[in-house]
PQR file of N, CA, C, O and H, with PARSE charges and radii, in Angstrom:
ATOM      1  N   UNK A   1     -69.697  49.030   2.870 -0.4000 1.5000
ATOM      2  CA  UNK A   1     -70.224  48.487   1.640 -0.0000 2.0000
ATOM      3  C   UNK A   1     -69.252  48.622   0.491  0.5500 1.7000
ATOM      4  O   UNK A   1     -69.385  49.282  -0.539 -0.5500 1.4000
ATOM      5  N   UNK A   2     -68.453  48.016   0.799 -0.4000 1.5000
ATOM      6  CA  UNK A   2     -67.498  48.113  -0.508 -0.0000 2.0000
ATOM      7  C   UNK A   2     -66.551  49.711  -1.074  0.5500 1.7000
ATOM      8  O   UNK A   2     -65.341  49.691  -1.295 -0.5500 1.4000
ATOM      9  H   UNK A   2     -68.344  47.479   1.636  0.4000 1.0000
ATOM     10  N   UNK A   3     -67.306  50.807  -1.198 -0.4000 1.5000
ATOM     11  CA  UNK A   3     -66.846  52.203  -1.462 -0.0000 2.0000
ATOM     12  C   UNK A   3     -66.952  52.232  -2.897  0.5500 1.7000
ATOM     13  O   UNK A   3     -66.331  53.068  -3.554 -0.5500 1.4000
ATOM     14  H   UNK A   3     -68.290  50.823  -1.018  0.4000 1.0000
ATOM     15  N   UNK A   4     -67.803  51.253  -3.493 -0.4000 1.5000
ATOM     16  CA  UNK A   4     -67.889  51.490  -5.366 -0.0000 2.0000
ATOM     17  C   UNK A   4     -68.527  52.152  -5.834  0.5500 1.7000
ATOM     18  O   UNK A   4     -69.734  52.011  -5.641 -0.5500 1.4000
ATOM     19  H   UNK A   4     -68.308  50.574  -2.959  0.4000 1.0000
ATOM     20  N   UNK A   5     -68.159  52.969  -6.491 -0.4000 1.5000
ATOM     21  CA  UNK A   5     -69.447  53.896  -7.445 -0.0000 2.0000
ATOM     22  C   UNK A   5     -70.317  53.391  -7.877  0.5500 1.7000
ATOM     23  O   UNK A   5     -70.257  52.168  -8.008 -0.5500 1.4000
ATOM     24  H   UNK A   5     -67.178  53.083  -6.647  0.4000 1.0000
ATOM     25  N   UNK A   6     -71.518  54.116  -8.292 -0.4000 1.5000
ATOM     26  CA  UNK A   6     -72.565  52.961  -8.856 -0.0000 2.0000
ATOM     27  C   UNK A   6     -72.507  53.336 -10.233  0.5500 1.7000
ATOM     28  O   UNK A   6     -72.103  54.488 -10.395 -0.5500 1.4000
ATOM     29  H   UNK A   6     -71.566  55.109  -8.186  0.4000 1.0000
ATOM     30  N   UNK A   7     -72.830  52.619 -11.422 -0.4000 1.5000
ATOM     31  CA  UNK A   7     -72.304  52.604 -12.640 -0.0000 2.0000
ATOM     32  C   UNK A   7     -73.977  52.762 -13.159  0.5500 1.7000
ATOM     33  O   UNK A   7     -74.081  53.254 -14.283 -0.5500 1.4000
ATOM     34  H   UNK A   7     -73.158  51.683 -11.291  0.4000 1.0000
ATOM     35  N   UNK A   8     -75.302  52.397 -12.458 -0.4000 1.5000
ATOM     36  CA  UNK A   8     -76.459  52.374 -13.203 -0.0000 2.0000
ATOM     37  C   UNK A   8     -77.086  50.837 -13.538  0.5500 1.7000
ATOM     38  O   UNK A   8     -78.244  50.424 -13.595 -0.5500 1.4000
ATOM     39  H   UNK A   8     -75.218  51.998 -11.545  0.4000 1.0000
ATOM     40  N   UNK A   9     -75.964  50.282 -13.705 -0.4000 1.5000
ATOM     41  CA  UNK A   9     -76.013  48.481 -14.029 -0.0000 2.0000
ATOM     42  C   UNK A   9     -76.916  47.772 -12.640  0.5500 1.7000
ATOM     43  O   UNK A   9     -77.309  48.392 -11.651 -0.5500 1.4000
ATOM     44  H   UNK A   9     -75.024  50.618 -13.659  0.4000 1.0000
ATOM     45  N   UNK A  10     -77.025  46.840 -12.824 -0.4000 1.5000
ATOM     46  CA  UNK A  10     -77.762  45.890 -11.752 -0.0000 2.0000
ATOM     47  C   UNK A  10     -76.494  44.620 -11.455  0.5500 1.7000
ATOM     48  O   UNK A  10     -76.765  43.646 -10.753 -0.5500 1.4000
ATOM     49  H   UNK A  10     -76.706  46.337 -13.627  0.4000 1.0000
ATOM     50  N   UNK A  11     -75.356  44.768 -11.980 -0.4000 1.5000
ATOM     51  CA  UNK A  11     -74.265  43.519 -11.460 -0.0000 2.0000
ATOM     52  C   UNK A  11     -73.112  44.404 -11.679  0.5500 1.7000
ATOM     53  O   UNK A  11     -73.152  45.539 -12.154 -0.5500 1.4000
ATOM     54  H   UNK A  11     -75.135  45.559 -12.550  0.4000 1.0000
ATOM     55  N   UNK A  12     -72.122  43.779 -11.292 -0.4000 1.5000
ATOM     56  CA  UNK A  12     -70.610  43.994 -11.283 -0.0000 2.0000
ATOM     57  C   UNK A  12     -69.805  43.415 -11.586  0.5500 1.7000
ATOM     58  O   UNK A  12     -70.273  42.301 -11.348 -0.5500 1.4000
ATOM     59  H   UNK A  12     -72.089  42.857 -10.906  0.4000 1.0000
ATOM     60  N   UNK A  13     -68.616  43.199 -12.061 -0.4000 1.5000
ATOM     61  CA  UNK A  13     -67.700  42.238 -11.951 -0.0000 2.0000
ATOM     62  C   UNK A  13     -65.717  42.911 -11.963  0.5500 1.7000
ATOM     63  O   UNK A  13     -65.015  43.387 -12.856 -0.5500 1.4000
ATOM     64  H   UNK A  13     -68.236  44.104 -12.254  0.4000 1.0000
ATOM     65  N   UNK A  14     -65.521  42.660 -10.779 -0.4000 1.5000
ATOM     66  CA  UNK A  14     -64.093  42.987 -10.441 -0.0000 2.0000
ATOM     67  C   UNK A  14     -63.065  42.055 -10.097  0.5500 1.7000
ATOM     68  O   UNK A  14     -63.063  41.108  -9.310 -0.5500 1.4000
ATOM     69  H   UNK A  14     -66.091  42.273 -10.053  0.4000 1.0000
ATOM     70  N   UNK A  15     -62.207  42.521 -10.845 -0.4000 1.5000
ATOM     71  CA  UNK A  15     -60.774  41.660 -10.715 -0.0000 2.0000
ATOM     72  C   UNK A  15     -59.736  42.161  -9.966  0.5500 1.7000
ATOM     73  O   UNK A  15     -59.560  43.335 -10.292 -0.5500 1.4000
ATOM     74  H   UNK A  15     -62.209  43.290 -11.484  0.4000 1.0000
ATOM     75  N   UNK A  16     -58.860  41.759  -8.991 -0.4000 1.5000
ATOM     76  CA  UNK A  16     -57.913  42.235  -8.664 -0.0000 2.0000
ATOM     77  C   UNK A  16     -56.858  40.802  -8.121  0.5500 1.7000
ATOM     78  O   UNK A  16     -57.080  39.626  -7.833 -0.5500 1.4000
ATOM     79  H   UNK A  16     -59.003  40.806  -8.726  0.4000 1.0000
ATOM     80  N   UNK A  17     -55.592  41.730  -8.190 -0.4000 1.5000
ATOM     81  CA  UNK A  17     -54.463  40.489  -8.251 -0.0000 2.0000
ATOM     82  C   UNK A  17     -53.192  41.512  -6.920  0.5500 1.7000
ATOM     83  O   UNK A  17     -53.118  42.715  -6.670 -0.5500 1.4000
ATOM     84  H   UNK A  17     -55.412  42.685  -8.424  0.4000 1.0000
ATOM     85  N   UNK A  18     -52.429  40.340  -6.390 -0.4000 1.5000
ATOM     86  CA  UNK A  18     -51.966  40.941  -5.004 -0.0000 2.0000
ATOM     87  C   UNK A  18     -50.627  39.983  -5.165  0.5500 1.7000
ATOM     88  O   UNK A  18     -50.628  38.808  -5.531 -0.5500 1.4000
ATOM     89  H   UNK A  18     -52.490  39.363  -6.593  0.4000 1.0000
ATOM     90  N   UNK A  19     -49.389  40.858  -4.768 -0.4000 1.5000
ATOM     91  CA  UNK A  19     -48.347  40.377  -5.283 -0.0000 2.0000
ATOM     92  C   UNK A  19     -47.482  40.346  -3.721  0.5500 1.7000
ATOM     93  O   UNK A  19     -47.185  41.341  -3.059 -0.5500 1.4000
ATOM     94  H   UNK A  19     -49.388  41.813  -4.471  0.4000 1.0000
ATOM     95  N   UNK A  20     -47.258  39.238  -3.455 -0.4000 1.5000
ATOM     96  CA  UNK A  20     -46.097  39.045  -2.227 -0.0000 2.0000
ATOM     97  C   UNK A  20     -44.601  39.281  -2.986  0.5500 1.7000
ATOM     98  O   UNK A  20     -44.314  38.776  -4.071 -0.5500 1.4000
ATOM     99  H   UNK A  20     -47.500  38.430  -3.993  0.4000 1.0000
ATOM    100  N   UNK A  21     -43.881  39.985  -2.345 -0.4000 1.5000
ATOM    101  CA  UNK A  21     -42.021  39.542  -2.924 -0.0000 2.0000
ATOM    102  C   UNK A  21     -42.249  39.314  -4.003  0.5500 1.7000
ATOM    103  O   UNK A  21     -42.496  38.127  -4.216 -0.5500 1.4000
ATOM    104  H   UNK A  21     -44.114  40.395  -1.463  0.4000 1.0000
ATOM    105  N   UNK A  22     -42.285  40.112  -5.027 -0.4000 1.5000
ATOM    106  CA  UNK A  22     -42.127  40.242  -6.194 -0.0000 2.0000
ATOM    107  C   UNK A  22     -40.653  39.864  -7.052  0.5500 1.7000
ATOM    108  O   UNK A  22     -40.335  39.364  -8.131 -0.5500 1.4000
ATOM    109  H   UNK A  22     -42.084  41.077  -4.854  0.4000 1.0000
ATOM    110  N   UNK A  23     -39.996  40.435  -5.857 -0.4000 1.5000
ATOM    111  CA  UNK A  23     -38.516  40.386  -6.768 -0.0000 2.0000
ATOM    112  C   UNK A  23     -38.238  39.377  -6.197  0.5500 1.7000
ATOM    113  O   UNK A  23     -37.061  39.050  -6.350 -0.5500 1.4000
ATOM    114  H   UNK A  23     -40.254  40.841  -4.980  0.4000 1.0000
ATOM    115  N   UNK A  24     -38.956  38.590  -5.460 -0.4000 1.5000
ATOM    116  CA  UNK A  24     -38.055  37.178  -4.941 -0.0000 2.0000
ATOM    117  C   UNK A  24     -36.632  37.308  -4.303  0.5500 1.7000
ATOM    118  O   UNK A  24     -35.617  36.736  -4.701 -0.5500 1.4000
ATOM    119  H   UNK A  24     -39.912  38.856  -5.336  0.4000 1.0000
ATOM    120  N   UNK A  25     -36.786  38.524  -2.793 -0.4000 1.5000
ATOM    121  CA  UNK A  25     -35.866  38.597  -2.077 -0.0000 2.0000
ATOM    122  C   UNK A  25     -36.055  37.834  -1.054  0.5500 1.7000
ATOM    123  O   UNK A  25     -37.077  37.960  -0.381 -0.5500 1.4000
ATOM    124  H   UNK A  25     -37.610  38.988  -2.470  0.4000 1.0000
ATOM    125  N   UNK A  26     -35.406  37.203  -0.852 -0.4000 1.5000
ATOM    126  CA  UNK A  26     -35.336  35.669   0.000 -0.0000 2.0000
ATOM    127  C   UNK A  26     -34.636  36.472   1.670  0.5500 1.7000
ATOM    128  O   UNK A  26     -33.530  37.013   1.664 -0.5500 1.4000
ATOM    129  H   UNK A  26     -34.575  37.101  -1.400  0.4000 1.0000
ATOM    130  N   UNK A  27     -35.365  36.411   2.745 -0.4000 1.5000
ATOM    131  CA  UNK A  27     -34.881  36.772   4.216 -0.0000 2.0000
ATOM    132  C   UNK A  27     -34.752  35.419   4.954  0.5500 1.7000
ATOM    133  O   UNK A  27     -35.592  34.688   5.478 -0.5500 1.4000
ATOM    134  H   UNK A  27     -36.263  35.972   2.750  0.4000 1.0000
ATOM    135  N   UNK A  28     -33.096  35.319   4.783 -0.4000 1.5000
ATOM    136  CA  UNK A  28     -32.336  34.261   5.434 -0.0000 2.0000
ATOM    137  C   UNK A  28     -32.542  34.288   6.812  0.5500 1.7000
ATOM    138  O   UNK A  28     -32.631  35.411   7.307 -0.5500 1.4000
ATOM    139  H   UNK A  28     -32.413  35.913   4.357  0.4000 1.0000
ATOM    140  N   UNK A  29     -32.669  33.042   7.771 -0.4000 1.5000
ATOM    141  CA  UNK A  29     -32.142  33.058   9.223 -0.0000 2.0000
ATOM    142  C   UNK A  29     -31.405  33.485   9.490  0.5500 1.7000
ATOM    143  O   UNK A  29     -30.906  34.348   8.768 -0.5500 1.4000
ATOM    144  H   UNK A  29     -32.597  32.129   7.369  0.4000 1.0000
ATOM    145  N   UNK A  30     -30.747  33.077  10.967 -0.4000 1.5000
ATOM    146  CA  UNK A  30     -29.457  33.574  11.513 -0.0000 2.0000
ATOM    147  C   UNK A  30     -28.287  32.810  11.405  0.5500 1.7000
ATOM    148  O   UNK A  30     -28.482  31.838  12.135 -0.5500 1.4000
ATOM    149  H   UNK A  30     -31.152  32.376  11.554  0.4000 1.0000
ATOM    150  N   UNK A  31     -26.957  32.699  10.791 -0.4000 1.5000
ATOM    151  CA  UNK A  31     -26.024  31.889  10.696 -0.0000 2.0000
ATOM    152  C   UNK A  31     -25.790  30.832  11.712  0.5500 1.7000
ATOM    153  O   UNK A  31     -26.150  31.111  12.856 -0.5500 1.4000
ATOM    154  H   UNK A  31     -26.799  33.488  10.198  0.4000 1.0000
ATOM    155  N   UNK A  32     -25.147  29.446  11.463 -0.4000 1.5000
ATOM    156  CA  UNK A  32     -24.686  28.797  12.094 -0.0000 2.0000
ATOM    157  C   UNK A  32     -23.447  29.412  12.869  0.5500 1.7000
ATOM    158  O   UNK A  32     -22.619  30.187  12.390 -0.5500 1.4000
ATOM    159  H   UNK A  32     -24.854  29.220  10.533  0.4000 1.0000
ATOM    160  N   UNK A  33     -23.472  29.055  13.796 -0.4000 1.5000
ATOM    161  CA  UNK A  33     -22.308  29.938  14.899 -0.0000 2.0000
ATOM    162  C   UNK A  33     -21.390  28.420  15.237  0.5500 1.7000
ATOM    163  O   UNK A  33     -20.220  28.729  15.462 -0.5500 1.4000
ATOM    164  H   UNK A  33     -24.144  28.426  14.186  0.4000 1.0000
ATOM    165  N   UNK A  34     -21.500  27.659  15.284 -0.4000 1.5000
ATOM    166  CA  UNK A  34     -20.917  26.844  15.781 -0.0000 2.0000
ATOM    167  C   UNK A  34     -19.286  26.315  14.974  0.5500 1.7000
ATOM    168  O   UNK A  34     -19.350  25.548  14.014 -0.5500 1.4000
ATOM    169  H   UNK A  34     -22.451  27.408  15.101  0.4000 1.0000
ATOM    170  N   UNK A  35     -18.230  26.697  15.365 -0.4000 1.5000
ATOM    171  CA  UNK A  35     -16.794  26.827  14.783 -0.0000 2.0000
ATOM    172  C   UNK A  35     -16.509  25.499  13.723  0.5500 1.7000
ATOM    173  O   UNK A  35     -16.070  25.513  12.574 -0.5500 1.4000
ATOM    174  H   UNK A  35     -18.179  27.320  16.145  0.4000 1.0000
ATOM    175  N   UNK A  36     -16.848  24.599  14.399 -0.4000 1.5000
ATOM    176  CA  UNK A  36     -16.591  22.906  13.862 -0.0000 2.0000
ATOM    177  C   UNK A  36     -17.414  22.635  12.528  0.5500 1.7000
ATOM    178  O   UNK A  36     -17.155  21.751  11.712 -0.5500 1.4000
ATOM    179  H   UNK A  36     -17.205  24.588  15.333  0.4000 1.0000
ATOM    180  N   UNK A  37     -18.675  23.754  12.439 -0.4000 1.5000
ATOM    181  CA  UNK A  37     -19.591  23.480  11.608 -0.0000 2.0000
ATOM    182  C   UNK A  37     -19.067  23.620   9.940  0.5500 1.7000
ATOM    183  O   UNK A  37     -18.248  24.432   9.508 -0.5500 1.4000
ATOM    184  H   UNK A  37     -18.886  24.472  13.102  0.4000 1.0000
ATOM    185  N   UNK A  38     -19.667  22.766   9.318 -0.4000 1.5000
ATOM    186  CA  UNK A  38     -19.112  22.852   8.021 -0.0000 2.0000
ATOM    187  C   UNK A  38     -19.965  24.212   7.384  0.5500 1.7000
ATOM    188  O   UNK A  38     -19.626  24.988   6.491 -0.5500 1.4000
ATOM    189  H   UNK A  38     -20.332  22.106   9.668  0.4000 1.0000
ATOM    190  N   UNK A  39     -20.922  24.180   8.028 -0.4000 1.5000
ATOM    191  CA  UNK A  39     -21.862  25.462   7.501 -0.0000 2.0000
ATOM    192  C   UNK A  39     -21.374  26.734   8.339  0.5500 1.7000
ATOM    193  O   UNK A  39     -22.130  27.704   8.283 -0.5500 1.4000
ATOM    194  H   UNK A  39     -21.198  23.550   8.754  0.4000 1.0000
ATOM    195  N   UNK A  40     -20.346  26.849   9.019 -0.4000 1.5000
ATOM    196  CA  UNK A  40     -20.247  28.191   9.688 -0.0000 2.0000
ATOM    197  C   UNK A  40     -19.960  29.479   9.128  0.5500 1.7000
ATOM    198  O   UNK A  40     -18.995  29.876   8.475 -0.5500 1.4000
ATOM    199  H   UNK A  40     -19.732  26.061   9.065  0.4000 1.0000
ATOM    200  N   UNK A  41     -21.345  30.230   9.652 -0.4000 1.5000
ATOM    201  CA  UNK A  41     -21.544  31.483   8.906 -0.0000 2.0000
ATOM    202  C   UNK A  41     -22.150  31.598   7.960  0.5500 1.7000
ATOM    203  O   UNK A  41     -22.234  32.702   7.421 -0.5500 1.4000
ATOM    204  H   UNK A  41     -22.129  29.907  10.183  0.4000 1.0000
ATOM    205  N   UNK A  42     -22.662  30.687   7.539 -0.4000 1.5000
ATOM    206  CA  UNK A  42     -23.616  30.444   6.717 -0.0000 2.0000
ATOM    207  C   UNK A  42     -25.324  29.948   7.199  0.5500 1.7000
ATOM    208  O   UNK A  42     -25.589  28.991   7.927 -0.5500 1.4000
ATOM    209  H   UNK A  42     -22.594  29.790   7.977  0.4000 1.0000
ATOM    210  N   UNK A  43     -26.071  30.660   6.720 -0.4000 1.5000
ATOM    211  CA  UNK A  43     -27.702  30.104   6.955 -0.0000 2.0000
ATOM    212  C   UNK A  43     -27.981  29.039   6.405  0.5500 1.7000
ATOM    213  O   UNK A  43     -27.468  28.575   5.387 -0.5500 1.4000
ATOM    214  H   UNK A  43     -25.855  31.437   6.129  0.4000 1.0000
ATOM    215  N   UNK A  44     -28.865  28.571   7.093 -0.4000 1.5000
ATOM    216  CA  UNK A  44     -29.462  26.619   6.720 -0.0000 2.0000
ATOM    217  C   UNK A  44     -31.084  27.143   6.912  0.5500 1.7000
ATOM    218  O   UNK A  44     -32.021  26.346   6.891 -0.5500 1.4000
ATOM    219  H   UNK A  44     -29.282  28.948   7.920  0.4000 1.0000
ATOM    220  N   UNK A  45     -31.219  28.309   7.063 -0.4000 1.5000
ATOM    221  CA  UNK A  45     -33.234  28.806   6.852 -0.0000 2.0000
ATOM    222  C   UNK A  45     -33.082  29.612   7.132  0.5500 1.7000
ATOM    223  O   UNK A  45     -32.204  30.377   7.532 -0.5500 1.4000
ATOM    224  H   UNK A  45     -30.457  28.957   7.080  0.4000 1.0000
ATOM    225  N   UNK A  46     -34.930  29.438   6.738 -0.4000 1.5000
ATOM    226  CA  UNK A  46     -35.580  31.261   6.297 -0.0000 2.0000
ATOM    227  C   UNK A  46     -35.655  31.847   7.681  0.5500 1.7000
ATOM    228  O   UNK A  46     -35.382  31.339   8.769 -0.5500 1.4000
ATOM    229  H   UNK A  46     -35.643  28.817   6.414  0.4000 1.0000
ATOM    230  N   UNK A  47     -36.193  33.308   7.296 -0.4000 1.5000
ATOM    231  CA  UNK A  47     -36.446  34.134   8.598 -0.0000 2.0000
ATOM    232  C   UNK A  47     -37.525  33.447   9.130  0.5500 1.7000
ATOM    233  O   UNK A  47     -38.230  32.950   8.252 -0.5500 1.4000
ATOM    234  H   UNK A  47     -36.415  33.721   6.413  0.4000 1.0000
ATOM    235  N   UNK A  48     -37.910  33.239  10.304 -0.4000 1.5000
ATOM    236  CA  UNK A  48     -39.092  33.118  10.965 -0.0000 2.0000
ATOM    237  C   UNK A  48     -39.523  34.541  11.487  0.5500 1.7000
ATOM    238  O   UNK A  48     -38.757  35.501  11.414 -0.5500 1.4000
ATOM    239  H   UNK A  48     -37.337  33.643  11.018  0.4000 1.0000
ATOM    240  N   UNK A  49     -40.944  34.634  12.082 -0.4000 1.5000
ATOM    241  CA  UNK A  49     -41.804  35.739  12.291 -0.0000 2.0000
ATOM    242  C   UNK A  49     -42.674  35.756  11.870  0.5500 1.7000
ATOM    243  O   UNK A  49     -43.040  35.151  10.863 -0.5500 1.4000
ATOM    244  H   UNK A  49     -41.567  33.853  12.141  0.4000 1.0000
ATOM    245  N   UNK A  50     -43.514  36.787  12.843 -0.4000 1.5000
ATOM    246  CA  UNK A  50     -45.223  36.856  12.236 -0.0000 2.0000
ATOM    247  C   UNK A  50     -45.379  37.267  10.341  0.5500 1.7000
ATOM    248  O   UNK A  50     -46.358  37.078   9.620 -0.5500 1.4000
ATOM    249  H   UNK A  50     -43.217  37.278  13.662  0.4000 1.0000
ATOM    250  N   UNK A  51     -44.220  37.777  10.031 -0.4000 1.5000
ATOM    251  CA  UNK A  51     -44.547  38.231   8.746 -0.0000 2.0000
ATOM    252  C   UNK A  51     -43.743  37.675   7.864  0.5500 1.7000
ATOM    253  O   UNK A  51     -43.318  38.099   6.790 -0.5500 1.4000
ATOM    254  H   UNK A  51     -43.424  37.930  10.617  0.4000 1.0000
ATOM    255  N   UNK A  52     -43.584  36.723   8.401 -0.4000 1.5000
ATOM    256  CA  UNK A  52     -42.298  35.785   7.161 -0.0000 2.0000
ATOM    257  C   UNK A  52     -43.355  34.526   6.564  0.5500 1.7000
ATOM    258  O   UNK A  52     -44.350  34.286   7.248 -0.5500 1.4000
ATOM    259  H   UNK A  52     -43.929  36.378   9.273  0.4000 1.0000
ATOM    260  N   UNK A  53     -43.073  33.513   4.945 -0.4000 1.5000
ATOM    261  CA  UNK A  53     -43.844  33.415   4.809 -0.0000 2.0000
ATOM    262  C   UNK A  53     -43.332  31.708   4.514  0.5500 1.7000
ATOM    263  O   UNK A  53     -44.038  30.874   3.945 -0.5500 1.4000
ATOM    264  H   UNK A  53     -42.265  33.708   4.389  0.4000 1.0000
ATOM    265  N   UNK A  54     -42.329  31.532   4.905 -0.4000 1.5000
ATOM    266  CA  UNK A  54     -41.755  30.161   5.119 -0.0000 2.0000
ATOM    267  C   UNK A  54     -41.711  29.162   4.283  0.5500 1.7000
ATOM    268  O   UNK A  54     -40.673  28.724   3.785 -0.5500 1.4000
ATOM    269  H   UNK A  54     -41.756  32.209   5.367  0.4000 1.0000
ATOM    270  N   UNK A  55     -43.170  28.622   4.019 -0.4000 1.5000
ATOM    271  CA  UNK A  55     -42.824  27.912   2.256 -0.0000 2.0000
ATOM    272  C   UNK A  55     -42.449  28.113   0.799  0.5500 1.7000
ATOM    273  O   UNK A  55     -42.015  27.405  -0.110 -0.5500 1.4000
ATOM    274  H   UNK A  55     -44.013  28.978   4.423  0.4000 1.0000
ATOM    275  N   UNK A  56     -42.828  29.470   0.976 -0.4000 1.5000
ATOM    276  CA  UNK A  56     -42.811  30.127  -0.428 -0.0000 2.0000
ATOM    277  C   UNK A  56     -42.016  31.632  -0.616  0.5500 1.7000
ATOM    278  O   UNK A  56     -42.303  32.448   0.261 -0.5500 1.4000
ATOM    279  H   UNK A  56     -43.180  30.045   1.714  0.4000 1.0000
ATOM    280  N   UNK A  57     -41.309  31.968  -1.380 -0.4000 1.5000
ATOM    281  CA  UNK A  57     -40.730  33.348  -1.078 -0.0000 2.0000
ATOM    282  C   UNK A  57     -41.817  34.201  -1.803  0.5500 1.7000
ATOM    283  O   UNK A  57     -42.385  35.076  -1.150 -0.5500 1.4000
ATOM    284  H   UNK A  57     -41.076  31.306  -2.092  0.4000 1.0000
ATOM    285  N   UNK A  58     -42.151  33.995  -3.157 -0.4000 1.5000
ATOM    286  CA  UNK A  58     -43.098  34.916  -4.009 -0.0000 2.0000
ATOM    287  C   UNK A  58     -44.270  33.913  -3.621  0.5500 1.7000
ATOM    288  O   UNK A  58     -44.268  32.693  -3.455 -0.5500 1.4000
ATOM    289  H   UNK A  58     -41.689  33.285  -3.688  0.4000 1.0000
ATOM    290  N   UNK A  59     -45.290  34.891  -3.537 -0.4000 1.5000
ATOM    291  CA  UNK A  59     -46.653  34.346  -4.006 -0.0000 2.0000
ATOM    292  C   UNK A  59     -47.665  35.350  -4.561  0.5500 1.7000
ATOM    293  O   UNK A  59     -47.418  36.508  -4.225 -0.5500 1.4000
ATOM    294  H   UNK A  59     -45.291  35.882  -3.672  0.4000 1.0000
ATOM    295  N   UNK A  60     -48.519  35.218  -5.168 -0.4000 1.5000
ATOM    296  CA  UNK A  60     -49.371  35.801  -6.233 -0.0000 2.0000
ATOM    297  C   UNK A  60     -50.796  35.606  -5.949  0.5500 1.7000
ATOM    298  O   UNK A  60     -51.218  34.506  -6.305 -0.5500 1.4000
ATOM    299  H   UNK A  60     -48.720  34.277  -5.441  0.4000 1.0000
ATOM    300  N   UNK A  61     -51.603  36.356  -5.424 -0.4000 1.5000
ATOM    301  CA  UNK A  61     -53.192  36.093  -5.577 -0.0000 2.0000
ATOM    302  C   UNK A  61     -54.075  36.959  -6.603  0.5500 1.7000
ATOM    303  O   UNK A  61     -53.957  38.179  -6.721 -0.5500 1.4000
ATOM    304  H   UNK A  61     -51.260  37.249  -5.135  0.4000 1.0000
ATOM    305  N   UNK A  62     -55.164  35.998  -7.479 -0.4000 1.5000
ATOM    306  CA  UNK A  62     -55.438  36.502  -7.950 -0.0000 2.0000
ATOM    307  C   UNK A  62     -57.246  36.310  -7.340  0.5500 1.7000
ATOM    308  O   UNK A  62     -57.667  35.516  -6.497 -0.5500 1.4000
ATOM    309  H   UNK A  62     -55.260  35.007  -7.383  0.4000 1.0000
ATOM    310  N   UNK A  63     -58.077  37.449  -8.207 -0.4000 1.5000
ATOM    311  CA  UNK A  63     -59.511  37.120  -7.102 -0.0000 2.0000
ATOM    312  C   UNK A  63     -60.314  38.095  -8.115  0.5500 1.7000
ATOM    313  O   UNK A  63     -59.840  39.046  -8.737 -0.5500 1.4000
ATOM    314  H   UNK A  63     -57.735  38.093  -8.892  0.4000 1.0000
ATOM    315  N   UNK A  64     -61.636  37.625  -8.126 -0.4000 1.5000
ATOM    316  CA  UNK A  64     -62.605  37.824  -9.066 -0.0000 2.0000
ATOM    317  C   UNK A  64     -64.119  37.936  -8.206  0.5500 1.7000
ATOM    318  O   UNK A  64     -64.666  36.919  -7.779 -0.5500 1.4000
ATOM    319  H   UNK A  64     -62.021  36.853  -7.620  0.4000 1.0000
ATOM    320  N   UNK A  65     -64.656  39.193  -8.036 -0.4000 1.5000
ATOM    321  CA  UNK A  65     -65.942  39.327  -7.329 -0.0000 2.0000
ATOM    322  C   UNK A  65     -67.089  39.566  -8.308  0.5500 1.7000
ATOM    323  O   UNK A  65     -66.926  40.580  -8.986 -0.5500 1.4000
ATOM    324  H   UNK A  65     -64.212  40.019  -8.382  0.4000 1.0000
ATOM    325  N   UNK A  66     -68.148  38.917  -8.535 -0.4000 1.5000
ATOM    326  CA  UNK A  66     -69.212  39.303  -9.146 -0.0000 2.0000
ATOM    327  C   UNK A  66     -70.176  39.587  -8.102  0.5500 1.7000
ATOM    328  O   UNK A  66     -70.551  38.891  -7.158 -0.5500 1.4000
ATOM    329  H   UNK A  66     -68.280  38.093  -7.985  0.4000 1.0000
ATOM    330  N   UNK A  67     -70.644  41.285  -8.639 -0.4000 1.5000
ATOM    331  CA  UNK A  67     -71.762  41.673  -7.370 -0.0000 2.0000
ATOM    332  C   UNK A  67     -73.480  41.603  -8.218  0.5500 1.7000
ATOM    333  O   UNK A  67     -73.683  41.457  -9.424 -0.5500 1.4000
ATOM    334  H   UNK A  67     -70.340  41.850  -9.406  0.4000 1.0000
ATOM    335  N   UNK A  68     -74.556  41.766  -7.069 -0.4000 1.5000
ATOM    336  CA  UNK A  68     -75.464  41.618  -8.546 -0.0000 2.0000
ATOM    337  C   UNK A  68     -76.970  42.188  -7.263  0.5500 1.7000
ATOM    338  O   UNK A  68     -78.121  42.318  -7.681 -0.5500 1.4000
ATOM    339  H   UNK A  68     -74.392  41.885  -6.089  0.4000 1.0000
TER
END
């Protein structure tokens, strides 16, 4: 049930906000390997993985519960 104290009131209202990559550190792929490449050694994308977040580097949620 939530874990909230009870305040005496008959409603609630809570805010909370949730911050991905804040500093906007960007996790590059793995370099082009290929010698001829004009990009060699250099990344052309992001990390992939279960915890990578591919479209976006930062993202921000914000969320508002009224209990009653």
């Amino acid at each position: 049930m939530g874990g909230s104290a009870s305040t005496g009131r008959k409603y609630s209202l809570r805010f909370s906000i949730q911050a991905l990559n804040v500093f906007n550190n960007i996790n590059y792929g793995n370099p082009v390997g290929t010698l001829n490449s004009p990009y060699f050694n250099r990344s052309t994308s992001l990390a992939g993985g279960p915890f990578s977040m591919g479209s976006a580097a930062r993202r921000i949620f914000a969320q508002c519960s009224f209990s009653f």
